[in-house]
N, C-alpha and C positions, 0 to 999 in steps of 0.2 A: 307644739311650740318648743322651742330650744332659749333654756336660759340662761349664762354665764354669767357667775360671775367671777372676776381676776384680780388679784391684789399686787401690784406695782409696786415695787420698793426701789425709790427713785436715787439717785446721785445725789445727794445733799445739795451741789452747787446747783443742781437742775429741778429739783422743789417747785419754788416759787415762779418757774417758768414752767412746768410740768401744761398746766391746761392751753401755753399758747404752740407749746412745741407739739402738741398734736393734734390741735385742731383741723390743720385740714384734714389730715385722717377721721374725727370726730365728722366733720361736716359731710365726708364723703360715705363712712357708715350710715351716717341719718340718712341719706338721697336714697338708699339702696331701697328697691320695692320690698321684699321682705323682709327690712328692718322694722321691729314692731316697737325697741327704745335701746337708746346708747346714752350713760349718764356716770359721768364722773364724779365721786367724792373723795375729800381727803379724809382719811384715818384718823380717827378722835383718839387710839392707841396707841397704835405703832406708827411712829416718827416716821416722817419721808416718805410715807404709802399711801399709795393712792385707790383707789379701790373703783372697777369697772363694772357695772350692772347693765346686760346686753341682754338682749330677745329679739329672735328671727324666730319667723314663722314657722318654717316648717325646718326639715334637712336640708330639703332643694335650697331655698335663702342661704343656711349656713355654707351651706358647699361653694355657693355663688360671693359669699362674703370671702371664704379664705381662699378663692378662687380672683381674686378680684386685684389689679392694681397698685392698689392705693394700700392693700392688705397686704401685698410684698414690699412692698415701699416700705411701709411702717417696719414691719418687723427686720427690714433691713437696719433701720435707723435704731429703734431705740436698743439696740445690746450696749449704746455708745452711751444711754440715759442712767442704765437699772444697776442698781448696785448689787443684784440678787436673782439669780431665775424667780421670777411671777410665777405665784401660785394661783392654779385656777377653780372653777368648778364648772362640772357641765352636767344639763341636767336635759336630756331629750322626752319630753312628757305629751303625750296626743291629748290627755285630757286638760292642758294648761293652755289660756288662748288669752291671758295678757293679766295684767291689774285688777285686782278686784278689791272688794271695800274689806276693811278689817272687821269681825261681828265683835271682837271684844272692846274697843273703843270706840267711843261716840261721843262727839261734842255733847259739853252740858246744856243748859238750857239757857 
């Protein structure tokens, strides 16, 4: 599994618009067969950043992701968003195949 995550530091005026300006990108990452999850949050820190949690399955997915469309499209568009190159992380793991439970927390009773 391949999992990224990117930190978006958005345009101030472009915030509060951030999740509609990229959703068709959003919706078209989701469609993708080796998409395993694509999920945006805002930053409870750092002002204006939005922060992206992605996992494809294998390479082959990721290659077909920045390979794709909708993945030139996008990164066309947003240099005109970000106030900041995006910092990213990537992390290619064979032995990582998605969500698991956390053992230190457990609802009480």
């Amino acid at each position: 599994m391949i999992l990224i995550v990117v930190k978006w530091p958005v345009r101030p005026e472009f915030d509060d618009q951030w999740p509609e300006l990229v959703r068709e990108f959003t919706d078209a990452v989701r469609a993708e067969p080796g998409n395993v999850f694509f999920e945006w949050s805002r930053s409870v820190d750092e002002p204006h950043t939005w922060v992206l949690v992605e996992g494809f399955r294998d390479a082959e997915a990721g290659a077909v992701h920045t390979a794709s469309e909708h993945f030139t499209k996008a990164v066309g568009q947003m240099p005109d968003w970000v106030s900041a190159t995006p910092s990213i992380m990537y992390v290619d793991s064979p032995d990582l195949a998605g969500w698991g439970p956390m053992g230190e927390v457990q609802p009480r009773g």
